[in-house]
C-alpha positions, -999 to +999 in steps of 0.1 A: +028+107+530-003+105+508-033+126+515-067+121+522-093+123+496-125+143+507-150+124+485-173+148+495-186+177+470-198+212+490-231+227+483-256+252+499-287+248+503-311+281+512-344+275+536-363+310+523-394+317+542-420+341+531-444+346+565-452+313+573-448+297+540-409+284+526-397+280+494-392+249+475-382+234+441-389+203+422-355+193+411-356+188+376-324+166+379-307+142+391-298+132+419-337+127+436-350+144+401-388+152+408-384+152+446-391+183+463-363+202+482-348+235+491-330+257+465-294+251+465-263+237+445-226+235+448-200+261+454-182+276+429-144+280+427-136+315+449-174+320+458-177+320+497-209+296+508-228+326+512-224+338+478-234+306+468-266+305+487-279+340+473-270+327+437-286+292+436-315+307+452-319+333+425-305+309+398-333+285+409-361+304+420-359+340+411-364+350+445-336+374+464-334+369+502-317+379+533-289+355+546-295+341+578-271+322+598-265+284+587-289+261+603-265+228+599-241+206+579-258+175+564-236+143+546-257+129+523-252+102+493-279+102+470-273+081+438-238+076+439-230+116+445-217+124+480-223+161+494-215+181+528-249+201+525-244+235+545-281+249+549-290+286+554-321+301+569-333+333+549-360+359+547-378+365+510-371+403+499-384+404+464-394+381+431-424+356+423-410+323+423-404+306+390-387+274+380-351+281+367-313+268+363-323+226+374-354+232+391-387+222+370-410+243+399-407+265+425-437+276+451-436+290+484-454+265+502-478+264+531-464+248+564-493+225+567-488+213+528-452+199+536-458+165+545-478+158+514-449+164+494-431+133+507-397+148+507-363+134+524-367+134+556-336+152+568-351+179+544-382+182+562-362+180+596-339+214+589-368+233+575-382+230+611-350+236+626-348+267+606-379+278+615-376+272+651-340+293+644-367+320+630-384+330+664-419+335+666-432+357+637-450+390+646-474+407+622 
């Protein structure tokens, strides 16, 4: 009996907000290189999803966050490269963000700024999903 092959790759991806604002990257590489996005990358051999989140957000960004709970699963096929995307929310604790690992920026950005960046749209559909996950912010 043969098995299936999952031609899918797993990979984390980390919606950090800061207040109001979240944190994104330009990716530096491909696939979508110079698109904007959330931090995030695949999972290591023996690293747990959430390990993976916490290091390809610091990898990436230089930011440390609180993990939140995962906001979805995403397929997605970009450029020949097939990924099951599992997105966290999280809460900035500490660091400036600064471009790192295969990231050429990294900013918190302003809600209102988001759909200037022209970024996939199932992207800009869990950031708000993660926010609405978020509650109402008090400060």
């Amino acid at each position: 009996m043969s098995e299936l092959v999952d031609k899918y790759t797993n990979c984390v991806g980390v919606i950090c907000f800061r207040g109001d604002d979240v944190l994104l990257i330009q990716r530096g590489t491909a696939p979508r290189k110079g698109e904007w996005s959330i931090p995030g990358g695949r999972i290591e051999a023996g690293e747990s999803e959430a390990q993976a989140a916490l290091r390809e957000l610091y990898e990436e960004t230089g930011v440390r966050a609180a993990l939140g709970p995962k906001v979805e699963i995403i397929l997605a096929e970009f450029e020949g490269f097939h990924y099951r995307l599992h997105d966290y929310v999280a809460e900035w604790m500490s660091g400036e963000p600064r471009a790192g690992d295969d990231a050429a920026k990294a900013v918190f950005t302003p809600r209102d700024e988001l759909d200037e960046l022209g970024m996939w749209p199932k992207t800009r559909e869990v950031i708000e999903t993660a926010r609405a996950m978020r509650g109402p912010l008090t400060e």
